[in-house]
Backbone atoms as SQL, in Angstrom:
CREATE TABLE atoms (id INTEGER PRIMARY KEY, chain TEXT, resi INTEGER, resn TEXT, atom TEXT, x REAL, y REAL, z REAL);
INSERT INTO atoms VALUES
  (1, 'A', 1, 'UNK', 'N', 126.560, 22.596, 177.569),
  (2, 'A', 1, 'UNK', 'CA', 125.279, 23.158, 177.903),
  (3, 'A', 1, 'UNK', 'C', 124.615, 22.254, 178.937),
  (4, 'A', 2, 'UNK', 'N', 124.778, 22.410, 180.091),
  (5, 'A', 2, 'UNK', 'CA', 123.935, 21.889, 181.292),
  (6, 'A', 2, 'UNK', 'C', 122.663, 21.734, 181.517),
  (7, 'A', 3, 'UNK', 'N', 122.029, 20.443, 181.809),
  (8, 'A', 3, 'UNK', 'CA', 120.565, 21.105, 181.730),
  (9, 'A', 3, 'UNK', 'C', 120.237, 19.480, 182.401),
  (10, 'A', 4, 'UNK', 'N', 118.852, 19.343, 182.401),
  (11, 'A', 4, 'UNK', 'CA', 118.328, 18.339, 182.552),
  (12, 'A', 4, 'UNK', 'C', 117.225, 17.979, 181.390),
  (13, 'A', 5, 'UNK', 'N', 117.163, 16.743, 180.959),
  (14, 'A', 5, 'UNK', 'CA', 116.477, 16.269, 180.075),
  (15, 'A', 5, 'UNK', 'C', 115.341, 15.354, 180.813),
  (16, 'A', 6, 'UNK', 'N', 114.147, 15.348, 180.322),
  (17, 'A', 6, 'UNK', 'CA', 113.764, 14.220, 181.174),
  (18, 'A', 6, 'UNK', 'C', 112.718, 13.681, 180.397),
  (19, 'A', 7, 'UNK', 'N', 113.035, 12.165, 179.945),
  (20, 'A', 7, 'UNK', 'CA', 112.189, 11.748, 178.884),
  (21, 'A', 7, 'UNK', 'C', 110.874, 10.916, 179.749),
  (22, 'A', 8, 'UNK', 'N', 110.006, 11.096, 179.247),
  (23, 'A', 8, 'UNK', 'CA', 108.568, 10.758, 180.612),
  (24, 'A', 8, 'UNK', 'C', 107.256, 9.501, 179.197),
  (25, 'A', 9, 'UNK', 'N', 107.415, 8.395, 179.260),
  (26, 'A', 9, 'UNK', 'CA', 106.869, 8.309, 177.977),
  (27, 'A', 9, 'UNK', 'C', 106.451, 6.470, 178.152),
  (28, 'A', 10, 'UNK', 'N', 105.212, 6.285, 178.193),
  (29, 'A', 10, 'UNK', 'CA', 104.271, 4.709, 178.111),
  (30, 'A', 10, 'UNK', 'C', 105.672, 3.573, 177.569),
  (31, 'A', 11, 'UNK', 'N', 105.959, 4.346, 176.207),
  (32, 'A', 11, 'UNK', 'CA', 107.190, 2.905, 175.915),
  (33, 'A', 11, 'UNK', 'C', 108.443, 3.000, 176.239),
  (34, 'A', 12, 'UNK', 'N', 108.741, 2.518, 177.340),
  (35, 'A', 12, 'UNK', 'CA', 109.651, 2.392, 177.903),
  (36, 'A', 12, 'UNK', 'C', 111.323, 1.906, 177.079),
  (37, 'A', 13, 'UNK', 'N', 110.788, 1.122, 176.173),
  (38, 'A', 13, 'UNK', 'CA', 111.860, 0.871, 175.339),
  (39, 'A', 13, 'UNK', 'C', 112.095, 2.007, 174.541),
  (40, 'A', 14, 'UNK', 'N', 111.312, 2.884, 173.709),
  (41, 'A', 14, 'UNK', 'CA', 111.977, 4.005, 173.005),
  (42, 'A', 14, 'UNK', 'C', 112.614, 4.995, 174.305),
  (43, 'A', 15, 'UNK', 'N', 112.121, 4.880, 174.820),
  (44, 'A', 15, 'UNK', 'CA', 112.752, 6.083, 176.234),
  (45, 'A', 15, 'UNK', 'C', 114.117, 5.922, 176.436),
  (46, 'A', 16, 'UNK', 'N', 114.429, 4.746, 176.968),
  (47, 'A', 16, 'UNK', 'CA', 115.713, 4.162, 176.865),
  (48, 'A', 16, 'UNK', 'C', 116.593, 3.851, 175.715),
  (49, 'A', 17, 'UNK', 'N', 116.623, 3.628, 174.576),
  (50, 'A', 17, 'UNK', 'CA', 117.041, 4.009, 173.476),
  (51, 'A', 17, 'UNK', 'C', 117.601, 5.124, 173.514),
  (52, 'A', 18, 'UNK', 'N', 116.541, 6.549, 173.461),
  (53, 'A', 18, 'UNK', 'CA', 116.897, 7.738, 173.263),
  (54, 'A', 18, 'UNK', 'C', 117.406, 8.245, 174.526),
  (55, 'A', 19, 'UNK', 'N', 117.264, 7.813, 175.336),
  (56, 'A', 19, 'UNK', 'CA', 118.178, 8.145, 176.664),
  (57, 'A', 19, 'UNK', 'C', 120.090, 7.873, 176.199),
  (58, 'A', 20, 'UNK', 'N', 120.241, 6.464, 176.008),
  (59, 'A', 20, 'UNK', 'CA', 120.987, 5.710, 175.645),
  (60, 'A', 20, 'UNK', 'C', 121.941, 6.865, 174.623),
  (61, 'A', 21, 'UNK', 'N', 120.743, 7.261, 173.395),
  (62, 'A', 21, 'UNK', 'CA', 121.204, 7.215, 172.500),
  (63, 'A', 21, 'UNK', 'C', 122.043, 8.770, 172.783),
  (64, 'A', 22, 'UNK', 'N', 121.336, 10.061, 173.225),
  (65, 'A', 22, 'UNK', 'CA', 121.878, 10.831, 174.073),
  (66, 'A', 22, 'UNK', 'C', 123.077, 11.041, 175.263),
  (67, 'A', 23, 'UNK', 'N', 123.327, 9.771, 176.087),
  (68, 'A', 23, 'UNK', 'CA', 124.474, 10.053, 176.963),
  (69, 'A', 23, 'UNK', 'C', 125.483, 9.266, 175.322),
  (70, 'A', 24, 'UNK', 'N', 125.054, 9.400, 174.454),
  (71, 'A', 24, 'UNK', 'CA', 126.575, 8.550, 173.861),
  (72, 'A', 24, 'UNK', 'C', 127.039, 9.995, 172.778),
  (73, 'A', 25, 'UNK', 'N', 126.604, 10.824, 173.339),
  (74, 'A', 25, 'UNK', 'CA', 126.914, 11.947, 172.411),
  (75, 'A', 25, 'UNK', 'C', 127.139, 12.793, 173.011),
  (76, 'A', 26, 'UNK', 'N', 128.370, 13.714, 172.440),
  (77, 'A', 26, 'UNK', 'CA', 129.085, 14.570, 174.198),
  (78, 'A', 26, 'UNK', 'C', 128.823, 15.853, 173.527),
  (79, 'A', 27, 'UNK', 'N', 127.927, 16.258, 172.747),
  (80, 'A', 27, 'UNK', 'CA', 127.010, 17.465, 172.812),
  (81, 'A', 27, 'UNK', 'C', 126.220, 17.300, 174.066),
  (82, 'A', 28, 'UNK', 'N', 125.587, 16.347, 174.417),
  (83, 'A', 28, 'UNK', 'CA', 124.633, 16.025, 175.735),
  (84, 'A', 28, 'UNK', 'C', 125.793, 15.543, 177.295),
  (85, 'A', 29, 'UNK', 'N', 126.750, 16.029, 176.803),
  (86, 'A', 29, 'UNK', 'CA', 127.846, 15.171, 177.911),
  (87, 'A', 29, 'UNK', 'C', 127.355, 15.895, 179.209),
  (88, 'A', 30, 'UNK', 'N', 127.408, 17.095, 179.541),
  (89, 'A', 30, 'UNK', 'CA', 126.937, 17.961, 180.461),
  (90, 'A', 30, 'UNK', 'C', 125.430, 17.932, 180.763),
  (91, 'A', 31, 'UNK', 'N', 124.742, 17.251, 180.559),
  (92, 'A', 31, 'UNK', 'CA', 123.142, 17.570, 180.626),
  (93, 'A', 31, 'UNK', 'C', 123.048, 15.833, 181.331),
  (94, 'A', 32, 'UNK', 'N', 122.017, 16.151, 182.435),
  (95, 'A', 32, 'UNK', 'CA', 121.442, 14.893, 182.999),
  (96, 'A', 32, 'UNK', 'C', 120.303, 14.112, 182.687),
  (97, 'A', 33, 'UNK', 'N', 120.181, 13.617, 181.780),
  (98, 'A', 33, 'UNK', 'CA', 119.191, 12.706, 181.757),
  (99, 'A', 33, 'UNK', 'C', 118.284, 11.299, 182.114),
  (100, 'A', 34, 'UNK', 'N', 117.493, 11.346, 182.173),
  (101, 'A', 34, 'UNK', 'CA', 115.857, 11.264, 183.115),
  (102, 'A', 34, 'UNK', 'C', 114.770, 10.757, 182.335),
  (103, 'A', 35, 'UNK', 'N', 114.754, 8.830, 182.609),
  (104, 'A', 35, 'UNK', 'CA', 113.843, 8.597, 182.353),
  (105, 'A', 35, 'UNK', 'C', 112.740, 8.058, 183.297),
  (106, 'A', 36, 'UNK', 'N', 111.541, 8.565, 183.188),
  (107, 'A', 36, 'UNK', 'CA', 110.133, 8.415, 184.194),
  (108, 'A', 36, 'UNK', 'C', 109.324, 7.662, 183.534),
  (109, 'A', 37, 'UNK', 'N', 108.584, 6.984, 184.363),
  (110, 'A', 37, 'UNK', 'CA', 107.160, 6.422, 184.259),
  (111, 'A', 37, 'UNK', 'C', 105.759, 7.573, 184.085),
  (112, 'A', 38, 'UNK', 'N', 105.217, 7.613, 182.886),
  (113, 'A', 38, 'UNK', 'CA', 104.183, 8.731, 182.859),
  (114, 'A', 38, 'UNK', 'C', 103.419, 9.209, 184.018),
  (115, 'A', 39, 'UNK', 'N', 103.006, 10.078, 184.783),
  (116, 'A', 39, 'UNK', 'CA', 102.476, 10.213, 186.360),
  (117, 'A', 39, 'UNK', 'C', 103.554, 10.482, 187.278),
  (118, 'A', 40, 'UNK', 'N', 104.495, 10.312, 186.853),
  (119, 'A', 40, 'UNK', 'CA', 105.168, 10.226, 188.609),
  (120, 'A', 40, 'UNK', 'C', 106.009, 11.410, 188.662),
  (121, 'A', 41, 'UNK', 'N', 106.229, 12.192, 187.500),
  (122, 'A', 41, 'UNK', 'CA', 106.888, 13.452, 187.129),
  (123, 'A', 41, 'UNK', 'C', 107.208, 14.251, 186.651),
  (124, 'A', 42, 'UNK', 'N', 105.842, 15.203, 186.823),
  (125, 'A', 42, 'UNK', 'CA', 105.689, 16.613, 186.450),
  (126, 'A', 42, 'UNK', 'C', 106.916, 17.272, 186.355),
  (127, 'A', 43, 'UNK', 'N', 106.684, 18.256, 184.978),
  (128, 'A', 43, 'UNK', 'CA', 107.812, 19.263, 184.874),
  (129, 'A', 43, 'UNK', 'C', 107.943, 20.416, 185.673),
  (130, 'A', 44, 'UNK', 'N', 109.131, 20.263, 186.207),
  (131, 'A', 44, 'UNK', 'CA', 109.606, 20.799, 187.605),
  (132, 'A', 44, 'UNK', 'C', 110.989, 22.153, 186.908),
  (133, 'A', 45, 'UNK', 'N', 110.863, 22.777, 187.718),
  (134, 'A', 45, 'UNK', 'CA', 112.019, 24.320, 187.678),
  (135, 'A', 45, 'UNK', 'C', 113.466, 23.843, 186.984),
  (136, 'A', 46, 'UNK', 'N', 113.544, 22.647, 186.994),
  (137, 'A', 46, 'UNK', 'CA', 115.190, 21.934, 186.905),
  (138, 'A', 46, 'UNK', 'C', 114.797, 21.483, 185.861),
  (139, 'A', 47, 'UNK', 'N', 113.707, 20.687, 185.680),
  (140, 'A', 47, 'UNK', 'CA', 113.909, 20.029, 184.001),
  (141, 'A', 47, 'UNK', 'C', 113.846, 21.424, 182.982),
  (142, 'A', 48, 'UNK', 'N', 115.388, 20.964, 181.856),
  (143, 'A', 48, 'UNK', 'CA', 115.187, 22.625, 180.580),
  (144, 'A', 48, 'UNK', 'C', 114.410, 21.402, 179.771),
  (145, 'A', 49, 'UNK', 'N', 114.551, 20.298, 179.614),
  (146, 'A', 49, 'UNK', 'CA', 113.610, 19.927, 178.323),
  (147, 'A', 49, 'UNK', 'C', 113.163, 18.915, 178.387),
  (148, 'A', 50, 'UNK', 'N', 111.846, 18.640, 177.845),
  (149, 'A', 50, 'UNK', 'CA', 110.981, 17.234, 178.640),
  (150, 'A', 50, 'UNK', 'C', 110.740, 16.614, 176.954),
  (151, 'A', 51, 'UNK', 'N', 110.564, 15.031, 177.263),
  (152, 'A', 51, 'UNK', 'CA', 110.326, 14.375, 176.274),
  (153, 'A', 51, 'UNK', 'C', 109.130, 13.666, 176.312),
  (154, 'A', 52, 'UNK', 'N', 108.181, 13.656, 175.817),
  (155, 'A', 52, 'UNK', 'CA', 106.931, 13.144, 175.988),
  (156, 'A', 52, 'UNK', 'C', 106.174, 12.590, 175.012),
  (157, 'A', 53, 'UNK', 'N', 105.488, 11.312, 175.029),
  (158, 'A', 53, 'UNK', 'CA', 104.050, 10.962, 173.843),
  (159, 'A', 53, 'UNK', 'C', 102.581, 11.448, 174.151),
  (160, 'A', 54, 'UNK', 'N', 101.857, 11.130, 173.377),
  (161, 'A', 54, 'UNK', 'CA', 100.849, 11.934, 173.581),
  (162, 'A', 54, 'UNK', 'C', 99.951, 11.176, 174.971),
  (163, 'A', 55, 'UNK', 'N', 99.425, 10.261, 175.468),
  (164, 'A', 55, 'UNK', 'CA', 98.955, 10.205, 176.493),
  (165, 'A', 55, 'UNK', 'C', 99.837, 11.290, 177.258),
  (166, 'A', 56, 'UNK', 'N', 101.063, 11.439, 177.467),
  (167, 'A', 56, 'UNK', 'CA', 101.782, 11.927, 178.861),
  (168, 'A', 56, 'UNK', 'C', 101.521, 13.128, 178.843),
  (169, 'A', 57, 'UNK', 'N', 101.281, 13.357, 177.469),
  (170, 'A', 57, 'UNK', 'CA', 101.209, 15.115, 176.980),
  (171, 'A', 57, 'UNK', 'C', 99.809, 15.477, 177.624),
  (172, 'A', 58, 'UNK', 'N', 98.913, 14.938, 177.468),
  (173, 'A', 58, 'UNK', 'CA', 97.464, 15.168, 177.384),
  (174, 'A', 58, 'UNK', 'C', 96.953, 14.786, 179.234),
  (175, 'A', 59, 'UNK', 'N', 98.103, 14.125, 179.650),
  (176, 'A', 59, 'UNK', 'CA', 97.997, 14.267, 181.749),
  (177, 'A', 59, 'UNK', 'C', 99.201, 15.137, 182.133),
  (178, 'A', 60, 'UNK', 'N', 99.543, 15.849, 181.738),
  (179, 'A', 60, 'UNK', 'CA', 101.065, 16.851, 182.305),
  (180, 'A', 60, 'UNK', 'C', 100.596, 18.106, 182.263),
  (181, 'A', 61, 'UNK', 'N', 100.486, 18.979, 183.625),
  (182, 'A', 61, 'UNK', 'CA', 100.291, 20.433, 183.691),
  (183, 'A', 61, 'UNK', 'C', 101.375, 21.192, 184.062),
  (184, 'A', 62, 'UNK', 'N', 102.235, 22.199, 182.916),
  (185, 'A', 62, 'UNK', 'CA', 103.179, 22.730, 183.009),
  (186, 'A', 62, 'UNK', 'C', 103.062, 24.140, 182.916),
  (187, 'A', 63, 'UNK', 'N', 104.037, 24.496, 183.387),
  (188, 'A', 63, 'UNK', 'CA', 103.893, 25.988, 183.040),
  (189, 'A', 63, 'UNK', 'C', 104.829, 27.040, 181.761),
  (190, 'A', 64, 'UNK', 'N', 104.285, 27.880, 181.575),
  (191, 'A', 64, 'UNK', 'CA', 104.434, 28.619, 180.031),
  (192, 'A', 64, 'UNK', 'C', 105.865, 28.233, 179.888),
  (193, 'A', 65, 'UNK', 'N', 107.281, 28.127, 180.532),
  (194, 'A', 65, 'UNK', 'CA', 108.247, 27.890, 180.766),
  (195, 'A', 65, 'UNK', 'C', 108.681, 26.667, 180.224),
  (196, 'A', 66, 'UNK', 'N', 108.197, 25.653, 180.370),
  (197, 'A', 66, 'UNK', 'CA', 108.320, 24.391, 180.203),
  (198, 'A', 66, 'UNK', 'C', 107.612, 23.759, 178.604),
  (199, 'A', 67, 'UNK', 'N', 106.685, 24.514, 178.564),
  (200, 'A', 67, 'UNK', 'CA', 105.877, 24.390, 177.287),
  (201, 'A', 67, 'UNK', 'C', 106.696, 24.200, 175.877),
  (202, 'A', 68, 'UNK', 'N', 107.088, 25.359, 175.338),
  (203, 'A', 68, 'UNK', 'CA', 108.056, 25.400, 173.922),
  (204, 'A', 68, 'UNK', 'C', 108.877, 24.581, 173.963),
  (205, 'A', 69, 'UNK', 'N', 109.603, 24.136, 175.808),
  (206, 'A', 69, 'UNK', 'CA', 110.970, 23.179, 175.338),
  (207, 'A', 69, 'UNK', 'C', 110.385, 21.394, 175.871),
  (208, 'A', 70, 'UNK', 'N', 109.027, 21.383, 175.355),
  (209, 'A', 70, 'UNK', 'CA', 108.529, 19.788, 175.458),
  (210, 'A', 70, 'UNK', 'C', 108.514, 19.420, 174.103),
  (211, 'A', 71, 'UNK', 'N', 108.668, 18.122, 173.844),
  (212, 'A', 71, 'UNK', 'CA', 109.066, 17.475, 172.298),
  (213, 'A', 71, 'UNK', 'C', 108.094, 16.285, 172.578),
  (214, 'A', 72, 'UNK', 'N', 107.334, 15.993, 171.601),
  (215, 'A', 72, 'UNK', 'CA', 106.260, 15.252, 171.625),
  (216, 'A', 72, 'UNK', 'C', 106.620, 14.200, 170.508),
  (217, 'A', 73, 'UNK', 'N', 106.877, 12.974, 170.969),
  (218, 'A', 73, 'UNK', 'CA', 107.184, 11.540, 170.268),
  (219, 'A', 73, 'UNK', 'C', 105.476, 10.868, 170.388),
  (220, 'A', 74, 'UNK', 'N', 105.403, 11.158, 168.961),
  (221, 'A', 74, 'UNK', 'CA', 104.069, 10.012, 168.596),
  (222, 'A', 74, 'UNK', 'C', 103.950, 8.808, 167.543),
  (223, 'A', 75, 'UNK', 'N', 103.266, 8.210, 167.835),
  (224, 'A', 75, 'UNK', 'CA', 103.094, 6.697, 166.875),
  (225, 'A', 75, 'UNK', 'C', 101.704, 6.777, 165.980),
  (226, 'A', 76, 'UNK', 'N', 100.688, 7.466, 166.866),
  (227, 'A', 76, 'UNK', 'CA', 99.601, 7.195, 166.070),
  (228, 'A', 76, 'UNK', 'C', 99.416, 8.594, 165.620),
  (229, 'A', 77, 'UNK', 'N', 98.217, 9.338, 165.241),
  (230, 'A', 77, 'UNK', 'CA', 98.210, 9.998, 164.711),
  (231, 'A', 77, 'UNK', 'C', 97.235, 11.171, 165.718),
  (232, 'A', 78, 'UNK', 'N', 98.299, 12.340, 165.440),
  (233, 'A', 78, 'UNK', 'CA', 97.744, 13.267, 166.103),
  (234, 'A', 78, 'UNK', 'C', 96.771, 14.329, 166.338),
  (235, 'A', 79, 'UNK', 'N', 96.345, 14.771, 167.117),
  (236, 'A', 79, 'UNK', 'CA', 95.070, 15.598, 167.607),
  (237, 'A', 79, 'UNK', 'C', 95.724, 17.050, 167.760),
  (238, 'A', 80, 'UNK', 'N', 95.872, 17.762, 166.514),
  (239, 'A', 80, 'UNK', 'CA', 96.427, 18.956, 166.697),
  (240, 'A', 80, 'UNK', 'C', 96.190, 20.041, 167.513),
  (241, 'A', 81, 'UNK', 'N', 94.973, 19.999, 167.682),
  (242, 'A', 81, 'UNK', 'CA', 94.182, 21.348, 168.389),
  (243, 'A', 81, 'UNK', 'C', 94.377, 20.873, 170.024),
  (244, 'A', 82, 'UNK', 'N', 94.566, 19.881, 170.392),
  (245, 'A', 82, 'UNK', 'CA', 95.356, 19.584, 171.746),
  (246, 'A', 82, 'UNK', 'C', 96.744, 19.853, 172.103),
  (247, 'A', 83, 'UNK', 'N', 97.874, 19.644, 170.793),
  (248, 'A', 83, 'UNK', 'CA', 99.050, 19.503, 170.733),
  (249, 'A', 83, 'UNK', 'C', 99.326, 21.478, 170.786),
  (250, 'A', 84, 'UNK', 'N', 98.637, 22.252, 169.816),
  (251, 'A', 84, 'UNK', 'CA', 98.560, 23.632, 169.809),
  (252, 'A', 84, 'UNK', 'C', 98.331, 24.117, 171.170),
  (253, 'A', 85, 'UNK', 'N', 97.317, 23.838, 171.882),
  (254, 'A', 85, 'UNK', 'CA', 96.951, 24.220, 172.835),
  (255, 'A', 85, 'UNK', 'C', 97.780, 24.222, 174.423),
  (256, 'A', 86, 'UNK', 'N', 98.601, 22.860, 174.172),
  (257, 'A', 86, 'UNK', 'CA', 99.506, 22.875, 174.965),
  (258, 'A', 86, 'UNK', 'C', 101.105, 23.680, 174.518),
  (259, 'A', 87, 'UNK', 'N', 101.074, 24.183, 173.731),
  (260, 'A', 87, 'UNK', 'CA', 102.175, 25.020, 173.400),
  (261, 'A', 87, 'UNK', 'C', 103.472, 24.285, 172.756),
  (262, 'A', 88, 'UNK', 'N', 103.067, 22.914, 172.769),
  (263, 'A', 88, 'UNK', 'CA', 104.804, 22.064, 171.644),
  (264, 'A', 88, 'UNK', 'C', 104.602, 22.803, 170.439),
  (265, 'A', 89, 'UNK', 'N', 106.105, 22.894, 170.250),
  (266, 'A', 89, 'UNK', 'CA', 106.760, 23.411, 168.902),
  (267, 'A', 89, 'UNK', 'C', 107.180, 21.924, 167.821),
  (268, 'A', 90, 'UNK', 'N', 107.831, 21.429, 168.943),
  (269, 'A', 90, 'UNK', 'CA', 108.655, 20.160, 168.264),
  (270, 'A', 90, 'UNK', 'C', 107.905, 18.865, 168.491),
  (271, 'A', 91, 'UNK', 'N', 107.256, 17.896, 167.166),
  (272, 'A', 91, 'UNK', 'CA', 106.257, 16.935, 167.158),
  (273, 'A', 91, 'UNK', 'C', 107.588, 16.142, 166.167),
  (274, 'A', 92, 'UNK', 'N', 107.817, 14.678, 166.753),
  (275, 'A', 92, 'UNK', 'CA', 108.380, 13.679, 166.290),
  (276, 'A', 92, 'UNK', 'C', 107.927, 12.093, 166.580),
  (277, 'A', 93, 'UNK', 'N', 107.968, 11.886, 165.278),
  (278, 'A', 93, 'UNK', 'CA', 107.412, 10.360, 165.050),
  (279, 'A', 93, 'UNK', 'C', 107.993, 9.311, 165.283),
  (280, 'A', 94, 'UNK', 'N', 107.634, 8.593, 166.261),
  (281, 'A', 94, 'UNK', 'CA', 108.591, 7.084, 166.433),
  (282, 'A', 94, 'UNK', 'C', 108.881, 6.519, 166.025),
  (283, 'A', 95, 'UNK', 'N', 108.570, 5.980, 164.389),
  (284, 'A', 95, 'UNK', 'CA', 109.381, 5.298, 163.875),
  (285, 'A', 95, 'UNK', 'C', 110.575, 6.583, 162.716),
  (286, 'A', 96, 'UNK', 'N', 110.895, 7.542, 163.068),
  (287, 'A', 96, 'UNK', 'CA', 111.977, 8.340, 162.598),
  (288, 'A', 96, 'UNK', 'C', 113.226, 8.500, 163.511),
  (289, 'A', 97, 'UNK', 'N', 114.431, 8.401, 163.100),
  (290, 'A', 97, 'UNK', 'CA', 115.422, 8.012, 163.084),
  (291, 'A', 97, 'UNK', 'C', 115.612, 9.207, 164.837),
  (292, 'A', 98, 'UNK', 'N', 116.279, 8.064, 165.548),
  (293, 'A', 98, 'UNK', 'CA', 116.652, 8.986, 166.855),
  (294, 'A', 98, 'UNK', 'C', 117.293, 10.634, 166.461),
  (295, 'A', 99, 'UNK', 'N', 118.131, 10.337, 165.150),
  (296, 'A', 99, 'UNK', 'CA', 119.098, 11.972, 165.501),
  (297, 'A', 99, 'UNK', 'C', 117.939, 12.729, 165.509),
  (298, 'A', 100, 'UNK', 'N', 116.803, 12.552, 164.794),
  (299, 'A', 100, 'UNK', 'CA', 115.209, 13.518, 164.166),
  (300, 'A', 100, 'UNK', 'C', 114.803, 14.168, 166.048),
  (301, 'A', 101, 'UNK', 'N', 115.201, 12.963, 166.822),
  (302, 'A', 101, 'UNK', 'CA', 114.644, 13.933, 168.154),
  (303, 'A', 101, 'UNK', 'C', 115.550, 14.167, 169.045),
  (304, 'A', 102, 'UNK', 'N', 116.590, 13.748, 168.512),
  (305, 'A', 102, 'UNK', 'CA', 117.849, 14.042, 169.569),
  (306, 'A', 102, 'UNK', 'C', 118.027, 16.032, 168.874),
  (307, 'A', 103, 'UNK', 'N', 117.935, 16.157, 167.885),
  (308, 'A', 103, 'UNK', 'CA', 118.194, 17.429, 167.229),
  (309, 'A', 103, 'UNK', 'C', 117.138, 18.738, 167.663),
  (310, 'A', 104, 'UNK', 'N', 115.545, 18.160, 167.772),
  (311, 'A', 104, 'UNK', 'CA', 114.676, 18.491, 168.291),
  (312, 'A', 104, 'UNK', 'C', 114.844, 19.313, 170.265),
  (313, 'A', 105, 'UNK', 'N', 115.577, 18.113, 170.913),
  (314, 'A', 105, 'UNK', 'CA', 115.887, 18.352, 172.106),
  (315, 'A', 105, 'UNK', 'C', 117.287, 19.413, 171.989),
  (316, 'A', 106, 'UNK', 'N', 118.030, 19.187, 171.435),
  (317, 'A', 106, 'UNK', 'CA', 119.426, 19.874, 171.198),
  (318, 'A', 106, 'UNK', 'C', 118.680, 21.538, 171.266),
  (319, 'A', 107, 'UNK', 'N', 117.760, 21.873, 169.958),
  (320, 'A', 107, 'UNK', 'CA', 117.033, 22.991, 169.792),
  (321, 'A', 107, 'UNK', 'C', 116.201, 23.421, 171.009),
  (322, 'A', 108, 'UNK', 'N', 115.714, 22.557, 171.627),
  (323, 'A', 108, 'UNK', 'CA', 114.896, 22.876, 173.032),
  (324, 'A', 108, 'UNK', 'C', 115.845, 23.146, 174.158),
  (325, 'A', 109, 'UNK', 'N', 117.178, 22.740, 174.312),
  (326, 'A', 109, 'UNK', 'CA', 118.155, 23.348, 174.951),
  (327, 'A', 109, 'UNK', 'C', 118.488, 24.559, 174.595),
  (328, 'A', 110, 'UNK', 'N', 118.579, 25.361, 173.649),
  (329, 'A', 110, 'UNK', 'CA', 118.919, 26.312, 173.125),
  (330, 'A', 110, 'UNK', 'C', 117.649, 27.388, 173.084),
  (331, 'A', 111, 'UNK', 'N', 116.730, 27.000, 173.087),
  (332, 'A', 111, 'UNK', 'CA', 115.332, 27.921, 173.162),
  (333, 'A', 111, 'UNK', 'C', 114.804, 28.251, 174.490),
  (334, 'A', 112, 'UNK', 'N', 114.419, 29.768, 175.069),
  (335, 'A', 112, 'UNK', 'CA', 114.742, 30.764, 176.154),
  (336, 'A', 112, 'UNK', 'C', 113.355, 29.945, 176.202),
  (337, 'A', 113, 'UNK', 'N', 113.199, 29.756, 177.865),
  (338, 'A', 113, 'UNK', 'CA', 111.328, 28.928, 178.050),
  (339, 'A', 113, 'UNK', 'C', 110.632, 30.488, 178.070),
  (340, 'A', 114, 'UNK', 'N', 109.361, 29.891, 177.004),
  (341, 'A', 114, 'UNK', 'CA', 108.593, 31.195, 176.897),
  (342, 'A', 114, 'UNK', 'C', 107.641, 30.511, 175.951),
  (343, 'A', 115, 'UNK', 'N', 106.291, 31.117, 176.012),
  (344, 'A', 115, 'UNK', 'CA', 105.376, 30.415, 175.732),
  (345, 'A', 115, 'UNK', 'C', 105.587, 30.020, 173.726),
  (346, 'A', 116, 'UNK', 'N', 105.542, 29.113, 173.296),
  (347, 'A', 116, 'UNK', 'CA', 105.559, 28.988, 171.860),
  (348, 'A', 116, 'UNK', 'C', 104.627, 29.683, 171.110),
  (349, 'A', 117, 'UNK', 'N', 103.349, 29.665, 171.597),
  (350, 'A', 117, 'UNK', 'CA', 102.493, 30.126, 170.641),
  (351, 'A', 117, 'UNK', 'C', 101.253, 31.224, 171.395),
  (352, 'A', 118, 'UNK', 'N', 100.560, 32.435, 170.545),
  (353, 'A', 118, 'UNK', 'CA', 99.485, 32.823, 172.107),
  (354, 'A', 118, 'UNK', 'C', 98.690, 31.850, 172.374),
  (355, 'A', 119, 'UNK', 'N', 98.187, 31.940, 173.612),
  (356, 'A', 119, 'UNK', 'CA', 97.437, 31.563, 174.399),
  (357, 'A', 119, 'UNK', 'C', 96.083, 31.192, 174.152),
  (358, 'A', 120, 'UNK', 'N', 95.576, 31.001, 172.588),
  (359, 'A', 120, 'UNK', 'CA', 94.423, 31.168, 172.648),
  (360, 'A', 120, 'UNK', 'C', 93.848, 29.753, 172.069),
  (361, 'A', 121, 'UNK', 'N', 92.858, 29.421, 171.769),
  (362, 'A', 121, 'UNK', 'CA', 92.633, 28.307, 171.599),
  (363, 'A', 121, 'UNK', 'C', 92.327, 27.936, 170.146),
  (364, 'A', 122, 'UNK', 'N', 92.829, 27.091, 169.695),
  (365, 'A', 122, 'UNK', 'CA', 92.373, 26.748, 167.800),
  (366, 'A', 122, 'UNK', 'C', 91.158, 27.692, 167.163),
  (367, 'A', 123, 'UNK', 'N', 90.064, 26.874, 168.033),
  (368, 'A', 123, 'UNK', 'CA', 88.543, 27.489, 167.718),
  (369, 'A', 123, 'UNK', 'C', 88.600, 29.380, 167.363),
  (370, 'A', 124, 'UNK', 'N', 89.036, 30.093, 168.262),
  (371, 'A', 124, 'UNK', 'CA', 89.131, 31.725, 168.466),
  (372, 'A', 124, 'UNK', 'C', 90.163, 31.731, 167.923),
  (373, 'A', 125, 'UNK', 'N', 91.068, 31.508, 166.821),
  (374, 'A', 125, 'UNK', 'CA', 92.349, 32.254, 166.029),
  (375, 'A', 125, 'UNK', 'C', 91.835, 32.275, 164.931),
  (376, 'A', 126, 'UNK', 'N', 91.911, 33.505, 164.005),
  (377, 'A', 126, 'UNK', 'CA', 91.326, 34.168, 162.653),
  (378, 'A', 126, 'UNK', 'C', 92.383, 33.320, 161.509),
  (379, 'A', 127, 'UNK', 'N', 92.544, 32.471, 161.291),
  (380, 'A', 127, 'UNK', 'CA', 92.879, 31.793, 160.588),
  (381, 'A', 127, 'UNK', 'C', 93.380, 31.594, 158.943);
């Protein structure tokens, strides 16, 4: 399954890890992976699945396409009605075991880009 991965994320050491930990597994043998400095690279037509923490999440403007197959690696604790709003499906915690987001991304390869959730905002959904 071909694709591009591109992990975009403040700690540079988990990035590389899970970069690492990905080319050593030949489910990912065919897929290129991509690690960035937060800012310098927006999700683009070529990336199928982006890896991100929450600062990167909360400066990245993507489109409906790109949305469902972003995977959000966090440490502290999250701000849901931001995380909803941007359309992630898949929320994983940094100190949980790499396969937890390598499996996450595997699933975001496999999922057609299309928006995850409607469009509407926390506040306006009948709940």
């Amino acid at each position: 399954m071909p694709g591009v991965i591109q992990i975009c994320m403040q700690n540079q050491e988990y990035a590389v890890q899970l970069a690492k930990h990905l080319e050593a597994d030949a489910a990912f043998g065919e897929c290129h992976i991509v690690t960035c400095i937060p800012g310098n690279s927006p999700c683009k037509n070529d990336v199928q699945v982006q890896v991100v923490d929450s600062p990167t999440l909360l400066n990245i403007h993507h489109d409906a396409d790109c949305q469902s197959r972003t995977i959000l690696i966090v440490s502290e604790p999250v701000n849901w009605e931001q995380v909803w709003e941007k359309g992630v499906v898949s929320i994983i915690r940094e100190n949980e075991p790499l396969e937890y987001a390598k499996l996450a991304i595997y699933a975001a390869l496999l999922r057609k880009g299309k928006p995850a959730w409607p469009q509407k905002k926390l506040s306006e959904r009948n709940i």
